[in-house]
C-alpha positions in Angstrom: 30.9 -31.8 119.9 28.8 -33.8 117.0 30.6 -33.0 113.5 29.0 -29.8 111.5 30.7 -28.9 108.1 30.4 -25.3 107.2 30.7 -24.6 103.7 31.3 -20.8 102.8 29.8 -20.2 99.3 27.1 -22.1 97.5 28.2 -22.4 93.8 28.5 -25.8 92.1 32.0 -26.8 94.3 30.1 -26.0 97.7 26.8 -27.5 96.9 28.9 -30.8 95.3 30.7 -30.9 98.4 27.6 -30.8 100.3 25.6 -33.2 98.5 28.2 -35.9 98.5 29.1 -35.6 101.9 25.2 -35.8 102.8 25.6 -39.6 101.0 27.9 -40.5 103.4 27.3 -39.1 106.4 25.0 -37.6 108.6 26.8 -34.8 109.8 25.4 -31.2 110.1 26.2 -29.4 107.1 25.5 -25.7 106.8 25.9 -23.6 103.8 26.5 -19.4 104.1 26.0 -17.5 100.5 25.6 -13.5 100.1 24.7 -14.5 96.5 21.9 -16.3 96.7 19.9 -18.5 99.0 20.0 -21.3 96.6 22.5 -23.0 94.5 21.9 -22.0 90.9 23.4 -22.8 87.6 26.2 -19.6 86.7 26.6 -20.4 83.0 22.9 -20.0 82.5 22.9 -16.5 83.4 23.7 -15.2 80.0 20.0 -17.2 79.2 18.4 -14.8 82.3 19.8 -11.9 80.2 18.7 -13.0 77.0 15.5 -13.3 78.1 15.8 -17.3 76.7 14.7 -18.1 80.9 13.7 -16.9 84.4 16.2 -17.0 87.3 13.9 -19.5 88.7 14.2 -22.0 86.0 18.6 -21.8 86.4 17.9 -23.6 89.7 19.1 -27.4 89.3 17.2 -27.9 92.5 13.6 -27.1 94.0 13.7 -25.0 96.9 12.6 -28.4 99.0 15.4 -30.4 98.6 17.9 -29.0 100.9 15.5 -29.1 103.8 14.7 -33.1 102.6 18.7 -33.8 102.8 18.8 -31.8 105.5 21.2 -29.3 104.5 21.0 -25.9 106.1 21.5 -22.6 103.8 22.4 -19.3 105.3 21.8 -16.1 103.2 24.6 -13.7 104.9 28.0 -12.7 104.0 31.0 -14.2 106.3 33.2 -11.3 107.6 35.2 -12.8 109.5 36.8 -16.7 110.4 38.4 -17.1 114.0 40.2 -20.5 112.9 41.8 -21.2 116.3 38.0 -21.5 117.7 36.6 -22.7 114.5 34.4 -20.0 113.9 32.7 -18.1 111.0 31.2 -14.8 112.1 28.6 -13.4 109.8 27.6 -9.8 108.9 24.1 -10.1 110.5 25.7 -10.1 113.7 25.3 -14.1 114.1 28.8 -17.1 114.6 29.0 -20.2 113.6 30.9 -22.9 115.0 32.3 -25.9 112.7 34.6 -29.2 113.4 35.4 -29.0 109.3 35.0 -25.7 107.1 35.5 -25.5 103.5 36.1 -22.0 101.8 34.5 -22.2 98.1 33.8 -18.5 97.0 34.8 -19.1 94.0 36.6 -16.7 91.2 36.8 -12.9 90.7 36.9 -11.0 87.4 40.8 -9.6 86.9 41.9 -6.7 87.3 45.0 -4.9 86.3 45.4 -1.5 87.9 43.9 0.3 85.0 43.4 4.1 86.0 39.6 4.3 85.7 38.6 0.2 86.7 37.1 1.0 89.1 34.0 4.0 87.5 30.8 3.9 86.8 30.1 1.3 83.9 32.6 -0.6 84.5 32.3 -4.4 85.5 32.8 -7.9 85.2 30.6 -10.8 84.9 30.6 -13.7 87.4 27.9 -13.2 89.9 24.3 -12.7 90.1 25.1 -9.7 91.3 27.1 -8.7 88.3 24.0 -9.8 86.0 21.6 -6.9 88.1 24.3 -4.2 87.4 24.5 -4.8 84.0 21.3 -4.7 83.7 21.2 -1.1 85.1 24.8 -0.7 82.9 23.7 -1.8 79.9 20.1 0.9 79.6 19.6 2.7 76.5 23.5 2.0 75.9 24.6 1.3 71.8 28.3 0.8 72.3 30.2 -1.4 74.6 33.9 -2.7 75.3 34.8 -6.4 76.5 38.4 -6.8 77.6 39.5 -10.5 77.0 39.2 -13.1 74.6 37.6 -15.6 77.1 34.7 -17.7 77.3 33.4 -15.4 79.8 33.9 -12.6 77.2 32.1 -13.9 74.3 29.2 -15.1 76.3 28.9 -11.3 77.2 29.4 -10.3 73.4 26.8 -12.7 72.8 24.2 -11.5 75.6 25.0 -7.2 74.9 24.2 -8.5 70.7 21.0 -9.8 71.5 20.1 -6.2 73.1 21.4 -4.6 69.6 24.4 -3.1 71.7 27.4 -3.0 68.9 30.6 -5.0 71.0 34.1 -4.2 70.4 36.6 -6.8 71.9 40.3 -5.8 73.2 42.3 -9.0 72.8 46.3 -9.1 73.3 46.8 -12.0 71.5 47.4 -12.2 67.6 44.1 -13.9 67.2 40.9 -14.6 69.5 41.8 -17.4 71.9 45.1 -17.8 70.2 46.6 -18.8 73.9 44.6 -22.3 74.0 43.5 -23.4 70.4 46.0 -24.0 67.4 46.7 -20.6 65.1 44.5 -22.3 62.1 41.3 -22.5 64.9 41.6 -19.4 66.6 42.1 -17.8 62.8 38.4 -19.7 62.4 37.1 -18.0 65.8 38.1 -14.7 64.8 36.9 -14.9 61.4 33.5 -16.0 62.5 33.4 -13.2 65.5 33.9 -10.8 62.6 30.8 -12.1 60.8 28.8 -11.9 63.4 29.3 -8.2 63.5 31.6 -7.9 66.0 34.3 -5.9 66.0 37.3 -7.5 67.4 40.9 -5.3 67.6 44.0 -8.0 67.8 46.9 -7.6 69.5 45.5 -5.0 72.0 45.8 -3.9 75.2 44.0 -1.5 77.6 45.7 1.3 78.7 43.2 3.6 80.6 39.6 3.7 80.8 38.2 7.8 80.6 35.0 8.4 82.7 34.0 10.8 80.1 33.7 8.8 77.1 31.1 6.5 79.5 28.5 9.2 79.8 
């Protein structure tokens, strides 16, 4: 059987993997997403928000350039992986057979077992996916609440400011991104979160999320 690496998930450690194996080989290499046909760039996606750019323009590639390097994309989500035939099943009813398979899907936002995670509202932010539903969550809404003191969570502050949306951050340390940077910087960060307009409660924790204060 020639070689054919499968690649399950098309973010920037799948299409790396992709690209430099292309260089040195000319293998078949197929790539399966249930994101998005094409590899795009996931830290501009607060810029799609902003209205600052188009989802077209977050693509580091043109839509030509895996057919060129002959890479094939899959759109379709992989249910299933029958490793002792080396086999990835796909939810449109289609397999896939592979010599080498590499699983790069990536990150999820955490969760914690909070009653109420889980209704209407409530979300994280990671996928494109994530960026549609909060652009449904986020309609005529004033007030919002970002658990974390992350990067992820102040490039959400940032992108729910620009829609006038007043942010309020719940972060368990003493000071905002007090577990990497030295007390004197994260004193800076929060200080500067503050101005911004922010409202930032220290030393905080979430303890329940009630579905009627999201109506």
């Amino acid at each position: 059987m020639n070689e054919h690496l499968v690649i399950i998930g098309n973010g920037i450690t799948g299409t790396t993997v992709a690209r430099n194996v292309r260089k040195q080989s000319d293998m078949k290499i197929t790539v399966i997403s249930s994101e998005s046909k094409y590899f795009f760039s996931r830290t501009a996606l607060m810029y799609v928000y902003m209205g600052h750019m188009k989802w077209d323009n977050i693509k580091p590639y043109e839509d030509w350039f895996w057919g060129q390097n002959n890479i094939d994309l899959i759109f379709a989500q992989v249910i299933s992986i029958d490793f002792d035939n080396k086999k990835v099943i796909m939810d449109n009813g289609t397999s896939l057979n592979y010599s080498k398979l590499l699983i790069a899907t990536g990150s999820q936002p955490n969760k914690f077992g909070w009653p109420g995670q889980d209704l209407l509202g409530v979300q994280g932010l990671y996928s494109k996916q994530d960026l549609d539903l909060l652009e449904e969550n986020t309609k005529d809404v004033k007030e919002a609440v970002i658990v974390g003191g992350g990067l992820i969570g102040i490039e959400l502050g940032e992108m729910l400011h620009s829609r006038n949306i007043h942010v309020t951050f719940l972060v368990r340390e003493n000071f905002y991104w007090n577990s990497i940077l030295p007390t004197e910087e994260s004193m800076l960060v929060s200080r500067h979160i503050l101005e911004l307009g922010f409202e930032l409660k220290l030393e905080t924790q979430l303890k329940e999320i009630i579905a009627s204060l999201l109506d």
